[in-house]
GUDO-441118 format. One record per residue: residue in one letter; x negated, y negated, z of N, C-alpha, C, O in turn. Coordinates in steps of 0.05 Angstrom, whole numbers, padded with zeros to 5 digits, always signed. Example, Ala and Ser with C-alpha at 12.3 -4.5 7.8 and 13.67 -1.06 7.14 Angstrom:
% residues 2
a-00264+00114+00156-00246+00090+00156-00264+00066+00156-00285+00066+00169/s-00257+00045+00142-00273+00021+00143-00258-00001+00157-00268-00023+00161/
This chain:
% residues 182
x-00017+00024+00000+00000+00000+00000-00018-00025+00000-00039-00024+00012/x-00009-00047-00014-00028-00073-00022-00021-00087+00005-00003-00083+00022/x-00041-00104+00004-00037-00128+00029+00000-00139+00034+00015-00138+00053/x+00001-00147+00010+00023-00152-00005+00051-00139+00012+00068-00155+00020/x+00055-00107+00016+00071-00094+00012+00071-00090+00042+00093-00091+00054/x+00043-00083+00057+00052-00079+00088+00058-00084+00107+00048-00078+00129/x+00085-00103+00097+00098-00116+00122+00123-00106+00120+00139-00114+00136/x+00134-00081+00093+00156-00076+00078+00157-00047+00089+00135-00036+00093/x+00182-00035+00094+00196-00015+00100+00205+00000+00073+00203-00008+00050/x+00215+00017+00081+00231+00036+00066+00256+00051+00082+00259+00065+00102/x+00275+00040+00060+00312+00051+00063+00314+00079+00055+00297+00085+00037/x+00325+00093+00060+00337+00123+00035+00361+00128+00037+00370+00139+00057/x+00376+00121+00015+00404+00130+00018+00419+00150-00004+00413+00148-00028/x+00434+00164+00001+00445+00177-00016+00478+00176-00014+00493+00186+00003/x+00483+00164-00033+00520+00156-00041+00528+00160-00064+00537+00142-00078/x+00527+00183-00069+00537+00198-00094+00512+00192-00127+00488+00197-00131/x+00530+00180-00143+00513+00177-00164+00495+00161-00159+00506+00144-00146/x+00467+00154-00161+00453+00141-00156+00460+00112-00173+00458+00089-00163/x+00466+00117-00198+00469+00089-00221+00487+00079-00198+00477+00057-00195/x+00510+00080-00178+00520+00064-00176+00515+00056-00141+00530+00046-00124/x+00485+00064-00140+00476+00055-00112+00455+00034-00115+00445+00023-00095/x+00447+00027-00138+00421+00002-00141+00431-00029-00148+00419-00050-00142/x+00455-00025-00163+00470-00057-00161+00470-00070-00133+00456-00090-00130/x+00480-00062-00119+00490-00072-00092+00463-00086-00071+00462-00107-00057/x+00440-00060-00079+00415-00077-00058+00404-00085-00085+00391-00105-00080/x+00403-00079-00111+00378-00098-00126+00380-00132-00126+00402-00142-00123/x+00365-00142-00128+00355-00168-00133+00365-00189-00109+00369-00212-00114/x+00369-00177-00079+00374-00190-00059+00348-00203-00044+00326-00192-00047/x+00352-00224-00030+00322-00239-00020+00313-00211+00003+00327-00195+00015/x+00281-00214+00001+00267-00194+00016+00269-00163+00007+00258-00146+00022/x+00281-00153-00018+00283-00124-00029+00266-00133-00044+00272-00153-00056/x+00239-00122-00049+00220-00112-00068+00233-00103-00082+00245-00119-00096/x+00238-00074-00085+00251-00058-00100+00265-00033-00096+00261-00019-00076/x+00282-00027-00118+00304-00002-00121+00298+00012-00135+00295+00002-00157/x+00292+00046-00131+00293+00060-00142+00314+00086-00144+00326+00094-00124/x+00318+00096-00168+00331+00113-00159+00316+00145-00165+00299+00149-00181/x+00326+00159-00152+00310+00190-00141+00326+00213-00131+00350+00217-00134/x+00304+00230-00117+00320+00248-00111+00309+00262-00077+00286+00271-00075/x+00323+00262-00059+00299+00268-00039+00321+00286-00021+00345+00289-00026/x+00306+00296-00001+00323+00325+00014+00312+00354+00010+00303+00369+00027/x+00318+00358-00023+00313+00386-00021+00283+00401-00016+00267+00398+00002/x+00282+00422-00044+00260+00434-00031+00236+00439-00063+00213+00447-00065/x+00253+00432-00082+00228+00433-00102+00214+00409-00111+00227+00390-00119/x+00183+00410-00108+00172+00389-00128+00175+00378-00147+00175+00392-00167/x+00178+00348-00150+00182+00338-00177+00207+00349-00194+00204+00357-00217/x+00229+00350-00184+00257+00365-00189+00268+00342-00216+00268+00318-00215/x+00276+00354-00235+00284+00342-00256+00316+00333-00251+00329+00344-00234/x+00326+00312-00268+00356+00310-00269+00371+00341-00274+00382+00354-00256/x+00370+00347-00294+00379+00375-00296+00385+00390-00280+00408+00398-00280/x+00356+00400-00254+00347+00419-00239+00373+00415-00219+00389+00432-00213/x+00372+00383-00208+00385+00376-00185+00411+00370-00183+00422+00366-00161/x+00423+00370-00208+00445+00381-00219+00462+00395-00218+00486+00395-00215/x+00443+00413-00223+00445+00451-00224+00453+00457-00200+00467+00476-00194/x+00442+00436-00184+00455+00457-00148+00430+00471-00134+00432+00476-00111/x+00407+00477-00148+00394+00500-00133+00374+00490-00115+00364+00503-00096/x+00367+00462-00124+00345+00443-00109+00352+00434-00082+00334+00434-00065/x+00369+00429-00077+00386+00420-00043+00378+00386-00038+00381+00371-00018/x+00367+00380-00067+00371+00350-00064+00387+00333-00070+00402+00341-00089/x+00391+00319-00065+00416+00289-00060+00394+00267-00074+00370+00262-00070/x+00421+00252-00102+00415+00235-00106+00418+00210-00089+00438+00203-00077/x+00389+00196-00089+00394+00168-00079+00374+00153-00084+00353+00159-00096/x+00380+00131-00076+00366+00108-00082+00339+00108-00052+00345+00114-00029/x+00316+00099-00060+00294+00083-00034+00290+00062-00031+00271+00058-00046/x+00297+00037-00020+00288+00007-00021+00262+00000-00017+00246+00018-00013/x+00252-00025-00018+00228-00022-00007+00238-00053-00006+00244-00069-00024/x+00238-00056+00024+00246-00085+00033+00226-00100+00056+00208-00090+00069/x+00236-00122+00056+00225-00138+00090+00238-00132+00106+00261-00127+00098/x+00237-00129+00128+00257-00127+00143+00258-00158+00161+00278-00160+00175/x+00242-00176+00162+00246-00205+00167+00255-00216+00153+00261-00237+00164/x+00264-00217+00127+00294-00226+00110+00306-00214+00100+00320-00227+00084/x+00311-00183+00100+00334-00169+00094+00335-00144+00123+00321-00124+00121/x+00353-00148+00145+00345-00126+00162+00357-00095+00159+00367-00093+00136/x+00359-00080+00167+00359-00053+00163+00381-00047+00166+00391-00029+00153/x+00399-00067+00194+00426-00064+00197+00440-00077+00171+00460-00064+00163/x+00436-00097+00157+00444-00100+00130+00453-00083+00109+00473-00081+00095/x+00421-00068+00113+00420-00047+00095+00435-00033+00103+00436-00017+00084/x+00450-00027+00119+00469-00007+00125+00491-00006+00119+00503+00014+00110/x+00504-00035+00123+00530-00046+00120+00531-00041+00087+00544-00021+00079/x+00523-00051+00075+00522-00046+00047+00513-00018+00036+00503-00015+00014/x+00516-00005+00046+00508+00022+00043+00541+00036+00047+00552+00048+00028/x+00552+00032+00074+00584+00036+00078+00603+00029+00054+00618+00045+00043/x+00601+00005+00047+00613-00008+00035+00606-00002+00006+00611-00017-00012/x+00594+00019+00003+00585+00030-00024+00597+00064-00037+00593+00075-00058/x+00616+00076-00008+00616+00103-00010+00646+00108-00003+00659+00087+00000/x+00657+00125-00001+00675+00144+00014+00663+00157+00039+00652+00178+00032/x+00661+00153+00064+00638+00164+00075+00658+00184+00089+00650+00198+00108/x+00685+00185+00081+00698+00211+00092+00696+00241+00078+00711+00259+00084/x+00681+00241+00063+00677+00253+00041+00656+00286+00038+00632+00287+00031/x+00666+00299+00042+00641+00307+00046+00634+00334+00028+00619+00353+00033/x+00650+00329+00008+00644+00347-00023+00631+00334-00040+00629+00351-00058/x+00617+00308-00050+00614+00294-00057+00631+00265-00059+00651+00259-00047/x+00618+00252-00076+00641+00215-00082+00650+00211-00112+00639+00208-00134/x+00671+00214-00103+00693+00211-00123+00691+00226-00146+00693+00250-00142/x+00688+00220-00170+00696+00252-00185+00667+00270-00186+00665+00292-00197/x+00646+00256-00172+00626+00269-00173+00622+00289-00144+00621+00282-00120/x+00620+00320-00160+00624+00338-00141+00598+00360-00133+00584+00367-00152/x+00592+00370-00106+00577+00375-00103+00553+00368-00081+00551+00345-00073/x+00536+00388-00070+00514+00373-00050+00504+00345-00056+00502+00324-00043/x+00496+00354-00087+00480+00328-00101+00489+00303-00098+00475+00284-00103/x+00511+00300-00090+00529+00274-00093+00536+00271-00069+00554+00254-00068/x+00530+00283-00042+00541+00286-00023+00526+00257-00010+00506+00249-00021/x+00536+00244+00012+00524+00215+00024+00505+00228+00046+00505+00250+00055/x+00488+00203+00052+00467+00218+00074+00451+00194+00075+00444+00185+00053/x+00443+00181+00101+00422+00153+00110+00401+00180+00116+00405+00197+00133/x+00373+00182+00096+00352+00191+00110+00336+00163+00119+00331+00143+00106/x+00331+00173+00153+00312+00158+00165+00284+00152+00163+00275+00169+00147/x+00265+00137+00169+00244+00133+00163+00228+00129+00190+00204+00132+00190/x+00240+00124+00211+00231+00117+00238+00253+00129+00266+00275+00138+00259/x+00249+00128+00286+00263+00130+00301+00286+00107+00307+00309+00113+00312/x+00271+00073+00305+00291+00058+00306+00310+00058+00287+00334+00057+00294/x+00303+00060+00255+00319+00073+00230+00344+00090+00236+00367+00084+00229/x+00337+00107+00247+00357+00134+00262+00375+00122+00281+00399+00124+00278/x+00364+00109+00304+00379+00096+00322+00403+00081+00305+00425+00089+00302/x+00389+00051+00293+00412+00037+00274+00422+00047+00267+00445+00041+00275/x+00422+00073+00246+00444+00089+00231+00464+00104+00250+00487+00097+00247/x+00460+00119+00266+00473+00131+00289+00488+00103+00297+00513+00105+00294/x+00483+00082+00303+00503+00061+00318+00527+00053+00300+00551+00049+00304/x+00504+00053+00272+00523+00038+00255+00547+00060+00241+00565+00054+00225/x+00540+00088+00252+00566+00104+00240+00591+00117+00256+00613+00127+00252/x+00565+00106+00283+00594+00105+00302+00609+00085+00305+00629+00088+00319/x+00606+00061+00292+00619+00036+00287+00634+00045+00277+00652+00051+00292/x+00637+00050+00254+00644+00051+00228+00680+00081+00238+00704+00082+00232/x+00657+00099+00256+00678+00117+00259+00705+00105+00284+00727+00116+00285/x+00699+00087+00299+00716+00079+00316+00730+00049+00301+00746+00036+00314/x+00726+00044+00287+00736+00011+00273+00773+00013+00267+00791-00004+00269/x+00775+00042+00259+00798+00044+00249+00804+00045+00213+00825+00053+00203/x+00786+00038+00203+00782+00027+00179+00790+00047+00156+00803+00042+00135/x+00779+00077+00166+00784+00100+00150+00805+00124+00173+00809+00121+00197/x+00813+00143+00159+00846+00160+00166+00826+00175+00171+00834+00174+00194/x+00803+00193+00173+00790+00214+00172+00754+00211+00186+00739+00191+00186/x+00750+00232+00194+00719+00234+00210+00703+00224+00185+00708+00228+00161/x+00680+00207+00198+00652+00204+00174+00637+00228+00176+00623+00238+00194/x+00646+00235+00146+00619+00261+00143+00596+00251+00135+00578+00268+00134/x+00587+00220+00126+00561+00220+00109+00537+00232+00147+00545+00228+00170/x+00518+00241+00142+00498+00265+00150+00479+00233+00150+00476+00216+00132/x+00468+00235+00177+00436+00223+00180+00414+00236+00188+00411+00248+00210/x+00398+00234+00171+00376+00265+00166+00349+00261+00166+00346+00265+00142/x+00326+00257+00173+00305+00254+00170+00289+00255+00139+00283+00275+00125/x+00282+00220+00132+00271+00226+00113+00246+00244+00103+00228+00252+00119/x+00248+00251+00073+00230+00273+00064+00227+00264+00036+00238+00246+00023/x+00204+00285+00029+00191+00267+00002+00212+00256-00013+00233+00261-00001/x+00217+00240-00039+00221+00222-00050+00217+00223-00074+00198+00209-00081/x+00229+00237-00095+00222+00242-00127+00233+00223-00140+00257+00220-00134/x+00218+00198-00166+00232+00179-00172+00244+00195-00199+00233+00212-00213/x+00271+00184-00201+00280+00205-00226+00277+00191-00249+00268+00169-00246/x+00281+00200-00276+00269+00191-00293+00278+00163-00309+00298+00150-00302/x+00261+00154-00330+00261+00135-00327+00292+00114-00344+00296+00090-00339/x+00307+00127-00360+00332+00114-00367+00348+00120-00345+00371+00113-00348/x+00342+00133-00317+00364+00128-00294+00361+00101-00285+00381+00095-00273/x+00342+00082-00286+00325+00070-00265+00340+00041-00276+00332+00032-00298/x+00357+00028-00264+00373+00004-00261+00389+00007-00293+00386-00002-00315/x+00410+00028-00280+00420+00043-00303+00441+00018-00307+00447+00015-00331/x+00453+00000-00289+00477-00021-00301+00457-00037-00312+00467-00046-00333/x+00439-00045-00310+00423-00064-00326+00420-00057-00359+00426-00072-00377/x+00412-00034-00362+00404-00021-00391+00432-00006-00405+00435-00002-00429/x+00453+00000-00383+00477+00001-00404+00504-00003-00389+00518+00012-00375/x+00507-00030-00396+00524-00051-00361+00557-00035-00379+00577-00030-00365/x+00558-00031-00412+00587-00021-00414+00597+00006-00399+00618+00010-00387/x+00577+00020-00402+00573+00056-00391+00576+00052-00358+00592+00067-00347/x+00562+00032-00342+00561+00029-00322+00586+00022-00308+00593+00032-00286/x+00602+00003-00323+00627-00007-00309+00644+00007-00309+00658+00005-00289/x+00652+00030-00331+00669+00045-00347+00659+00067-00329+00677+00077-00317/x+00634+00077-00325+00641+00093-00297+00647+00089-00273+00659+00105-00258/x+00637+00060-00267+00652+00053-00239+00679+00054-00230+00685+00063-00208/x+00699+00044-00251+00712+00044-00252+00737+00071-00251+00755+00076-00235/x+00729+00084-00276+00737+00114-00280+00733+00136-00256+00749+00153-00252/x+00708+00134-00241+00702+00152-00224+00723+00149-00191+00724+00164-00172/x+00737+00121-00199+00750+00116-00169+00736+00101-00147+00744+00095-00124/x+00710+00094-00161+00691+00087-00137+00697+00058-00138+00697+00050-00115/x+00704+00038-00156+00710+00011-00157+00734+00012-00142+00728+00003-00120/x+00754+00017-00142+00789+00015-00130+00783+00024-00096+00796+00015-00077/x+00763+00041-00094+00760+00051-00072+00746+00034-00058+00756+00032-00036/x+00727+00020-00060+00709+00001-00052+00735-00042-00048+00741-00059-00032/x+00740-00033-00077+00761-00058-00067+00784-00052-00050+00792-00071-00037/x+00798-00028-00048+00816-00020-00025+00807-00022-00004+00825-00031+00011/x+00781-00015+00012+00776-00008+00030+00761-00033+00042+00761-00038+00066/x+00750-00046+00026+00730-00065+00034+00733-00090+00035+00724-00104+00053/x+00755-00101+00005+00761-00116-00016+00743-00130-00028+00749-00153-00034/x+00711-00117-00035+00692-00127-00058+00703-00120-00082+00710-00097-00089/x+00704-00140-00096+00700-00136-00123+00672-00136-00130+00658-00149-00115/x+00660-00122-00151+00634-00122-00159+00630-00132-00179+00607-00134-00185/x+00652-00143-00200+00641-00164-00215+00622-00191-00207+00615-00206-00225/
C-alpha cells in the first residue's frame, strides 16, 4: 500500500448482483474505489462462470477502499441496507442462489462490532415484516471479477437500469426506503 492509501480501510459487501452494488458507494467523498468481485468461497481466482455454477461457495460483492475520516464505516453500512432485501435469504430478487445471497464480511473487530449493531438496528426498527438473514462473516480473500463487470452502469447505463428495474430491486429499494436512484 502507497503512502497515499494507508490511512484507507476496506468494506466487503455482498448484495446480490454485484453491477447493482457499485452505483450507490462509487464516486462519494473519501471512497478511493469500487470494485466488484467475488470473496467467501474456496477456489482461487474463481471465474464468473465458476461462481455461478454454485460449486465455489462465493458471493458476489463489491470491496471499497475508503477513508474512514470522511466516509465512516457506519455509512458504509446504511447504504449497504438500503441496497438489498436483507430478509432474504435465497438470494435478491430474481437473482437466485448462494451467489447472490447478502453478507457484511468484516475486516476488523470494530468492522464486526458496527455491523452486528447496525443489523440489530435494522432488525428492531420495524421497517421490515421478517428476520434479517443478510450473514456477517469474517472477511476472506477477494477475487476482482473480470473486467466488463467492473462499473458495469457506467459502460452499459441502458442494460443497467433495465435490470434494476426488472429484477424488483428498484421498486423494492423505493418502497422500503423511498430512494430513487435516478
Amino acid at each position: 500500500m502507497n503512502k497515499l492509501e494507508e490511512n484507507f480501510e476496506l468494506a466487503t459487501f455482498a448484495g446480490g448482483c454485484f453491477w447493482c452494488m457499485v452505483k450507490p458507494f462509487d464516486e462519494q467523498p473519501g471512497i478511493l474505489k469500487v470494485v466488484s468481485g467475488y470473496t467467501g468461497g474456496t477456489k482461487e481466482n474463481p471465474t464468473y462462470q465458476e461462481v455461478c455454477g454454485g460449486n465455489t461457495g462465493h458471493y458476489e460483492a463489491v470491496q471499497i477502499t475508503f477513508d474512514p475520516l470522511i466516509y465512516s464505516y457506519k455509512k458504509l453500512l446504511e447504504i449497504f441496507w438500503q441496497q438489498i432485501d436483507p430478509m432474504d435469504a435465497g438470494g435478491q430478487f430474481y437473482d437466485r442462489g448462494q451467489s447472490y445471497q447478502t453478507a457484511i464480511f468484516y475486516h476488523s473487530e470494530e468492522q464486526r462490532k458496527a455491523a452486528e449493531q447496525s443489523k440489530s438496528e435494522l432488525e428492531t426498527s420495524g421497517r421490515f415484516n421478517r428476520s434479517i438473514a443478510t450473514e456477517i462473516l469474517p472477511a476472506l480473500a477477494f477475487y476482482e471479477a473480470e473486467e466488463y463487470h467492473q462499473h458495469y452502469y457506467k459502460k452499459n447505463p441502458v442494460h443497467y437500469e433495465r435490470y434494476q428495474a426488472g429484477s424488483g430491486r428498484k421498486s423494492f429499494i423505493e418502497r422500503h426506503w423511498g430512494i430513487d436512484d435516478e
